[in-house]
N, C-alpha and C positions, 0 to 999 in steps of 0.2 A: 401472551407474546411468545413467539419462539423462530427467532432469527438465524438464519443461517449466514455467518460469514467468510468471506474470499478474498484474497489479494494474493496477486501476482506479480504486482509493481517491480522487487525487487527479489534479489535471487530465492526470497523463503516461497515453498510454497505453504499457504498457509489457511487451516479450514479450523472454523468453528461452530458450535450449535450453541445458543446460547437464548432462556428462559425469561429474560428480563430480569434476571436477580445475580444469577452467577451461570459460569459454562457446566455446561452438561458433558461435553468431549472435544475435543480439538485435537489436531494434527497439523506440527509442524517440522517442516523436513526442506533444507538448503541446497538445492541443487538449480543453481544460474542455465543448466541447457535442457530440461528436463520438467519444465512446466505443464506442457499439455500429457504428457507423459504419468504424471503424479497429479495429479488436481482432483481429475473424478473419483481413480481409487482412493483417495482422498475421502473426499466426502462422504461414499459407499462405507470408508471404515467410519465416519465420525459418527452417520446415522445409526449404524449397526451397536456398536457402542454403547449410545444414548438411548436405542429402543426405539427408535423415531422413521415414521415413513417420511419420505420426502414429501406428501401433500397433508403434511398436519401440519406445515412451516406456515410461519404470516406473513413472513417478508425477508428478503436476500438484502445485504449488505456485502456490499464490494469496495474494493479501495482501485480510486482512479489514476493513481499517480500523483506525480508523476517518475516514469520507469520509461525503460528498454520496449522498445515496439511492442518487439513479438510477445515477450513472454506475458506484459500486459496486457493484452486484448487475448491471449486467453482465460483469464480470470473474468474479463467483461463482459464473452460473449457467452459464456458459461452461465453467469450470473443474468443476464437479463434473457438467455432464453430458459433459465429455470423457473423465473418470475413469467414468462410469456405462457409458459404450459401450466403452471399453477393458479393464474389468476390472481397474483401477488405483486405489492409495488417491491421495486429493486431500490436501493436509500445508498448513493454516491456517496464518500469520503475519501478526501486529499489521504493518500498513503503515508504521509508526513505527519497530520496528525492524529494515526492513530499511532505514530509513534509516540508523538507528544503526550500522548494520553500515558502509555505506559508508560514512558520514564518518569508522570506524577506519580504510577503507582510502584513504579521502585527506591520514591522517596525524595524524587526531583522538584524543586517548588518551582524555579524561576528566577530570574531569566537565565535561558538555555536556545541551543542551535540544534537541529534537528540535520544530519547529512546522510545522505547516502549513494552508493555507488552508480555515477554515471555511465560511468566507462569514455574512452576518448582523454582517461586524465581527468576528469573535470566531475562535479558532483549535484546532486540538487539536494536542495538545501531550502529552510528557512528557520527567520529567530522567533523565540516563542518569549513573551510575558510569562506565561507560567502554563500546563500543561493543559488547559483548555483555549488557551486565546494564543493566536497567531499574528506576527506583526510583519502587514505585509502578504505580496502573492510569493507563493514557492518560486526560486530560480534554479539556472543552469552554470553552473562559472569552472572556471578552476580555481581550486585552492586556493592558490597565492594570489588570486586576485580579489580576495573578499577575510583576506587576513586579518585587516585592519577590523575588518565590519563585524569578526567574530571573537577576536581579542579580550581574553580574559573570561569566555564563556563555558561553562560545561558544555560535552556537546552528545549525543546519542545518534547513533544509526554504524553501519559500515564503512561510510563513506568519513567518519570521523577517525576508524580506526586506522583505515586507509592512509592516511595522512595528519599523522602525530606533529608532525612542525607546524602544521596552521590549527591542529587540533588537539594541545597537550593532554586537558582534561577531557580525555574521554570515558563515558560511562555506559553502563548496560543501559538499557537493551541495545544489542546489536543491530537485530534483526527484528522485521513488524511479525506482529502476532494477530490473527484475527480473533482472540480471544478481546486485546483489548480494543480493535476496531468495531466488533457487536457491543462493549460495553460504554462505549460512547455514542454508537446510534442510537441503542436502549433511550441515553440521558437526551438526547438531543430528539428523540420520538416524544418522549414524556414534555420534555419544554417546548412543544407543537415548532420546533426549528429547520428549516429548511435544508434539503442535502444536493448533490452534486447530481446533475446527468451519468447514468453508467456508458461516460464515453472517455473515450482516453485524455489524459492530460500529457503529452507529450514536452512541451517545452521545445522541442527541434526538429528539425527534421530527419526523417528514419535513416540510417544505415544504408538501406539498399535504394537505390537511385537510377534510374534512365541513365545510360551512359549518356555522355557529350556528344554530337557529331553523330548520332547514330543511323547506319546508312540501310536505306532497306533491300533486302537481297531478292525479295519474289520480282516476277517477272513483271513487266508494265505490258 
């Protein structure tokens, strides 16, 4: 096994290689406008690093969201056209829990809220049993509209930090790491478990929009 992982979901961008046992190299680096920009040199250092061509890989791991339009669909379309040229499947995961996954391995059992930066004010989010099991589909809210529903919980991601009044206990990890997104596809490949389409999970609809009323100017 030697999976290469990606996610863009959220402002990290973030690459890992990783053997089925532990990571070989990864690269992570926080810049929210700057995704397609850092993603391949990205990967070009992770491989360089580890020693590794890109066609000795067995399978791409990407996190689907849910995130911000743009900066996610380049992580996805990166990921399934490296899978397309390699002859390799691409193995979806919710970006949420690979956080969940890391905040078990910074010592998190359960139960915990997993949030991160919507932008618009508002966050996606879901509660976790404990840092393999999710309860529930990821959502979209503002803060204060899901106070009650997160009240008394530790919570992990940016979107926690972001907003200390509905989120008092906030913990590391901040930010997702694709170190621990490959080390959960690894466990979820070995338990013959099912992953996600590498297509976006958006939750809303994008930013940029058709104006209203829009009048056409060319000639009739």
């Amino acid at each position: 096994m030697l999976l290469l992982a990606v996610d863009t979901a959220t402002p990290a961008v973030t690459v890992a290689l990783y053997d089925g046992e532990s990571v070989l190299a990864e690269s992570n680096q926080v810049d929210a406008r700057r995704h397609g920009e850092l993603l391949l040199p990205s990967v070009d250092a992770v491989l360089a690093e580890a020693g590794v061509k890109l066609d000795a890989l067995t399978g791409i791991v990407v996190g689907v969201g849910p995130g911000p339009y743009t900066g996610l669909r380049v992580g996805l379309v990166t990921a399934s056209t490296f899978a397309a040229v390699l002859g390799v499947p691409v193995h979806g995961l919710c970006t949420l829990d690979g956080l969940a996954y890391a905040a078990g391995a910074a010592g998190i059992e359960g139960p915990f809220t997993v949030a991160t930066d919507a932008r618009r004010k508002e966050v996606y989010w879901a509660r976790y049993e404990d840092p393999r099991t999710r309860v529930g589909e990821p959502a979209v809210d503002r803060p204060a509209d899901i106070a009650e529903r997160v009240a008394g919980l530790p919570a992990v991601g940016q979107g926690a930090r972001l907003y200390p009044e509905v989120f008092p206990d906030a913990r590391d990890p901040e930010h997702q790491t694709a170190a621990a997104l490959a080390a959960l596809a690894a466990e979820r490949l070995a338990a013959g478990a099912d992953f996600l389409p590498p297509t976006p999970l958006y939750l809303r609809r994008p930013d940029a929009q058709v104006p209203k009323n829009y009048k056409v100017v060319t000639p009739q």
